[in-house]
N, C-alpha and C positions, 0 to 999 in steps of 0.2 A: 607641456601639452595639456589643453585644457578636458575634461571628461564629454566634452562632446565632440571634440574631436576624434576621441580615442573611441567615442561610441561609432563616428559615421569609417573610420580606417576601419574596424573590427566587423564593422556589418558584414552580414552573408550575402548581401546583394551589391551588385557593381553600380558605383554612383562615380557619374561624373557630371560636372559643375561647367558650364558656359559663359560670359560674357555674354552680349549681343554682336559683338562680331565672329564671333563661334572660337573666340581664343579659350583654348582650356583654364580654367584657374584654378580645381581640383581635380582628381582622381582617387581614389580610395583603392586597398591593394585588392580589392576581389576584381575589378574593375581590369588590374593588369590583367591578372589571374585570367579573366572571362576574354581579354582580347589574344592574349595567345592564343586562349584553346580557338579561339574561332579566326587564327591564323591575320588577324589584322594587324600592321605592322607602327610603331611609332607611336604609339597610344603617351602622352607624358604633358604635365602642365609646360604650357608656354605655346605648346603647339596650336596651329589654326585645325578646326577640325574638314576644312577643304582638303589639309594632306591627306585625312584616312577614309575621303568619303569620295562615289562618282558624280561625277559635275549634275549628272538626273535629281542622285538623291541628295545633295546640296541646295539644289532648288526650289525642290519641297521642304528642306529646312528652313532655308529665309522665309518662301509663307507662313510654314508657325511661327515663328521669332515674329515676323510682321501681324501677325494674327495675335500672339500674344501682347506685341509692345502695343494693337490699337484695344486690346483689350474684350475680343469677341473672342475669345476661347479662356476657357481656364486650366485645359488639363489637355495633352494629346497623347494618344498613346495606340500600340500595335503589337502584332502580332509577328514573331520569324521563327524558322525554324534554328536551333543549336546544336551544340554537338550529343545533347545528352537529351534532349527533345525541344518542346516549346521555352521559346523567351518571348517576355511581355516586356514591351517598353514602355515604361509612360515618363513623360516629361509636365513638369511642371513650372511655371514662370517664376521670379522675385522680382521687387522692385524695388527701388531708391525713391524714395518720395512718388513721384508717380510716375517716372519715366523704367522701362523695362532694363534692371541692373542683369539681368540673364534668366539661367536656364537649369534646372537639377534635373538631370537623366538617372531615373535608376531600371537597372535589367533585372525584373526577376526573375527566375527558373521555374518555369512552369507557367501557367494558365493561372487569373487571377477569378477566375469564374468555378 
């Protein structure tokens, strides 16, 4: 295990990693961690994230994803409530040469303001 791997498993914050077809390719454990507590079931690489999402807010995913693959946004991110207060999401794109290779989601706890 390489040391940045061991840095993104051990972070305090829930990162998980997308594809462009919203197939999981990581998860880091606070990540399990943060989907128990907010009672969301099946969270694990391989998975489509259509299984743990409703078909609404799936639809506003593909818009980012499409927004990011054409390249008019660089960061999207929001606000929910958690079990312990505010989560801030933000997502941010990577690429393969220049076509959109996915997506890092990371949740953090709390308000980033």
């Amino acid at each position: 295990m390489s040391d940045l791997t061991k840095t993104w498993d051990n972070l305090n914050t829930a990162v998980v990693v997308s594809d462009p077809d919203f197939n999981v390719t990581y998860v880091n454990q606070r990540a399990y961690e943060m989907f128990e507590l907010l009672e969301i079931p099946g969270l694990k690489v391989g998975m489509n994230m259509a299984e743990c999402h409703k078909p609404e807010t799936l639809q506003k995913l593909k818009g980012i994803y499409k927004a990011f693959a054409d390249k008019k946004i660089k960061i999207h991110y929001y606000t929910a409530d958690g079990p312990e207060g505010t989560l801030t999401i933000v997502a941010v794109p990577f690429y393969n040469d220049d076509a959109l290779g996915g997506v890092v989601e990371m949740v953090f706890e709390g308000g980033l303001a």
